[in-house]
Steps between C-alpha positions, in 0.01 A plus 500: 500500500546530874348256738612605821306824530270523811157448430176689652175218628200640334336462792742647742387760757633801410455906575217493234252263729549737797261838429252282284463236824422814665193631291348144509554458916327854519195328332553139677580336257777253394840623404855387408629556859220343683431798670215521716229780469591805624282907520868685470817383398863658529756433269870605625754481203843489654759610198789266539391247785609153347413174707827409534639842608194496777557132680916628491378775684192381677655568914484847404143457341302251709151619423528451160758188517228372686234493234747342289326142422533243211225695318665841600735525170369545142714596147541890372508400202762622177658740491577554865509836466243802671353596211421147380354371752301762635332522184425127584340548837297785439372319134481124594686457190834396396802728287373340195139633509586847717778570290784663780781266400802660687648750682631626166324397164482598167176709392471478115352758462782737643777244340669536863533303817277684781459473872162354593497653833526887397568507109111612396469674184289523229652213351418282800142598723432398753160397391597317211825370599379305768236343320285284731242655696634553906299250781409841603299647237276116502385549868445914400309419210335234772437777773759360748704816625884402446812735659870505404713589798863640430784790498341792376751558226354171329143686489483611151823283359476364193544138622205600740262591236595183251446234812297651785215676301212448625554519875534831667807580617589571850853676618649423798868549618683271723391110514303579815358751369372264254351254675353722709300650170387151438340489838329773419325405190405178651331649790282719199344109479315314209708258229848672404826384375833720612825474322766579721880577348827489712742597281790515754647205500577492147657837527763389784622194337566686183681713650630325857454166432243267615742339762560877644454625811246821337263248322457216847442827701192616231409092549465543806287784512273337208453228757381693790230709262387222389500306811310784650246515194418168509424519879194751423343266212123443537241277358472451145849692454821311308810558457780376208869631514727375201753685314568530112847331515822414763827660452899376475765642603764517137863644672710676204672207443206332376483835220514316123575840288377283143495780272861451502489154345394538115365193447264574810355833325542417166166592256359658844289833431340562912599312780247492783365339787678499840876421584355152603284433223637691137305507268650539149315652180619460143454704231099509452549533109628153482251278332398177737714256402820741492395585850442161636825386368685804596335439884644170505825583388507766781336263774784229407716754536398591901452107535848468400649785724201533787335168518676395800337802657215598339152344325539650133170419302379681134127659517375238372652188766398768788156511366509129455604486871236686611724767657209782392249287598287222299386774243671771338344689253633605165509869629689431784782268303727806357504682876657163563898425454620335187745333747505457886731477764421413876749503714478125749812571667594861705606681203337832339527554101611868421549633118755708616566650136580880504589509846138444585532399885097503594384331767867348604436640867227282593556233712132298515407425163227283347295393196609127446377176547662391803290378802661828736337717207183321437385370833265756662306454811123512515425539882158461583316705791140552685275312315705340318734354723241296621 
C-alpha cells in the first residue's frame, strides 16, 4: 500500500463551491465563498490561467495581479483537465458524482477509450453521461434567467449540451467581444448569472507554450477587457474570474514513450487520461480480485520505474485519496483507471506503441496534481471585492 500519495481536505475550496456560492449570493444568503448578495453576477472562466503562471506574469497583467489576495486562489480539483473540471463548475459537484473523469476515458458501454470533449455518441449522451443536474437548470427551474457566453462553434457541442444545459447560450467572437455581450445582458436588469469562457489561453500554451511570447500578448489583452469591464460595474453587480486548471511547460526531453517498456503495459486493454495523468484499464472481464491484484502488480511496476517522477496510485488508493472527490459512486468507478499515473516532475507519459505520436507537439500540458496545475485564481470584482 502506498502512503505517500497526495491527499484532497474534504473541506477544501474547490471549482465545485464557485457557481453554487453564486445561486445562494443571488438570494442573500450564506455561501461557501462568503460572497455577499449580489442582483447579477458574471462568471469569466479563463481555460488555462493557473495562479502560479499569473503572479510569474503579473507586470504584464496588473489589473488582475492586483486582485490577487490570500483568499484569491482556490483548488480545480482532479483531474486537471477541461473536461473535468468544467463539469465541476457548472455542477457544484466533484468527478466522482458528475462522472467526466479525463480527457480520455473508457465508456463501457463502447469497450473503448473516448474523448470527453467531442467523442458524443450514442454510447455516451450528453444527458446521461454527465449525470448531475447543471447550476443552470436549478436557477431555470427557479425563474432566474442564466446566459452562457462563448465561441460560437461551442453552441451546440456536445460538451455544451452535457454541462451548460440549462442556460441559453450566447456566441460571441473575440474576448472583447465577449465581455462586451455580458454588458449587455446586465444592462437587460433583474437577478442573472453569466458564464463567461476564454478559451484562449489554453489554446496558446498547447501549442506555444505558456512562457511564449503569443500566450503573454493574449494576457495582456485579457487584462485590459477585463480591466475595462470591471470599470463599468454597478450596484448589486459581481464579478468572479477563475480558471479550470494552470498549465506546464513538458520540453521533448521530458517525453516517457512507456509502451515500450513491457512490464509498464503488461495486462493493459485502454490506456487513457492525459500525457500527465494516464490512466490505465485492464481487461474488464477479470473478476475483482484478479483485477485488484493484477493493478498492483502494474502500479509496482510504474513505482518501480516512474516513482521518482510520478504519483502512481490503483482506483481504489485514488479513491481513498479523495482524488475524485469525497464520493464516487459505483457508476462512476469503471470510467475510472484501474491504475494511475501523475506526472510530479516535467515529464509527459506517451504509449507510443504502433508509432502512435498524438499529442507529442504540445508544449503546455496539464491534468496532475501539482500546485502549477491545480492552483486557480478566484478574483473577486464589484460587489464582491468589497
Amino acid at each position: 500500500m502506498v502512503t505517500m500519495l497526495p491527499t484532497r481536505a474534504v473541506g477544501e475550496l474547490t471549482l465545485a463551491d464557485v457557481l453554487p456560492s453564486c445561486t445562494r449570493a443571488l438570494d442573500g444568503e450564506p455561501n461557501p465563498l462568503e460572497l455577499p448578495a449580489a442582483e447579477r453576477i458574471l462568471v469569466v472562466l479563463v481555460d488555462g490561467l493557473g495562479t502560479a503562471a499569473l503572479r510569474a506574469r503579473a507586470g504584464h497583467a496588473r489589473t488582475l495581479a492586483a486582485a490577487l489576495t490570500r483568499r484569491s486562489s482556490l483548488v480545480s480539483g482532479f483531474p486537471t483537465t477541461t473536461a473535468a473540471a468544467l463539469s465541476s463548475l457548472t455542477t457544484g459537484t466533484r468527478p466522482g458524482e458528475h462522472g467526466i473523469v479525463g480527457y480520455t476515458a473508457l465508456v463501457p458501454a463502447a469497450g473503448a477509450v473516448v474523448n470527453q470533449l467531442s467523442g458524443w455518441s450514442d454510447d455516451m449522451l450528453p444527458a446521461t453521461w454527465q449525470r448531475r443536474p447543471t447550476v443552470f437548470e436549478q436557477l431555470r427551474d427557479a425563474g432566474i434567467p442564466t446566459n452562457t457566453i462563448g465561441p460560437a462553434k461551442y453552441a451546440s457541442s456536445g460538451l455544451t449540451q452535457a454541462i451548460l444545459r440549462g442556460a441559453e447560450y450566447v456566441p460571441a467572437g473575440s474576448i472583447a467581444e465577449r465581455f462586451a455581450a455580458a454588458r449587455r445582458l446586465f444592462d437587460q436588469g433583474g437577478r442573472r448569472l453569466v458564464y463567461l469562457y476564454v478559451p484562449e489561453l489554453d489554446q496558446l500554451a498547447h501549442a506555444k507554450g505558456w512562457e511564449s511570447d503569443r500566450w503573454l500578448a493574449t494576457l495582456e489583452t485579457l487584462d485590459q477587457v477585463y480591466g475595462g469591464f470591471v470599470s463599468q460595474l454597478r450596484r448589486g453587480e459581481g464579478l468572479l474570474l477563475t480558471a479550470d486548471h494552470g498549465v506546464v511547460d513538458v520540453p521533448a526531453t521530458g517525453h516517457v514513450l512507456f509502451g515500450e517498456v513491457p512490464s509498464l503495459v503488461e495486462g493493459v486493454a485502454h490506456v487513457g487520461g492525459d500525457p500527465r495523468c494516464v490512466q490505465l484499464y485492464l481487461d474488464p472481464s477479470l473478476s475483482v480480485p484478479d483485477a485488484r491484484a493484477a493493478a498492483d502488480r502494474l502500479a509496482d511496476a510504474w513505482r518501480a520505474a516512474e516513482g521518482s517522477r510520478a504519483w502512481i496510485a490503483t482506483r481504489d488508493e485514488a479513491i481513498a485519496a479523495g482524488w475524485f472527490g469525497p464520493e464516487v459512486d459505483d457508476e462512476v468507478r469503471p470510467r475510472i483507471g484501474d491504475v494511475i499515473v501523475a506526472a510530479r516532475k516535467l515529464v509527459a507519459y506517451y504509449d507510443g506503441r504502433g508509432g502512435d505520436t498524438a499529442g507529442q507537439s504540445m508544449i503546455g500540458q496539464h491534468g496532475s496534481l501539482t500546485d502549477e496545475e491545480t492552483m486557480v485564481p478566484l478574483l473577486r470584482a464589484g460587489v464582491f471585492a468589497r
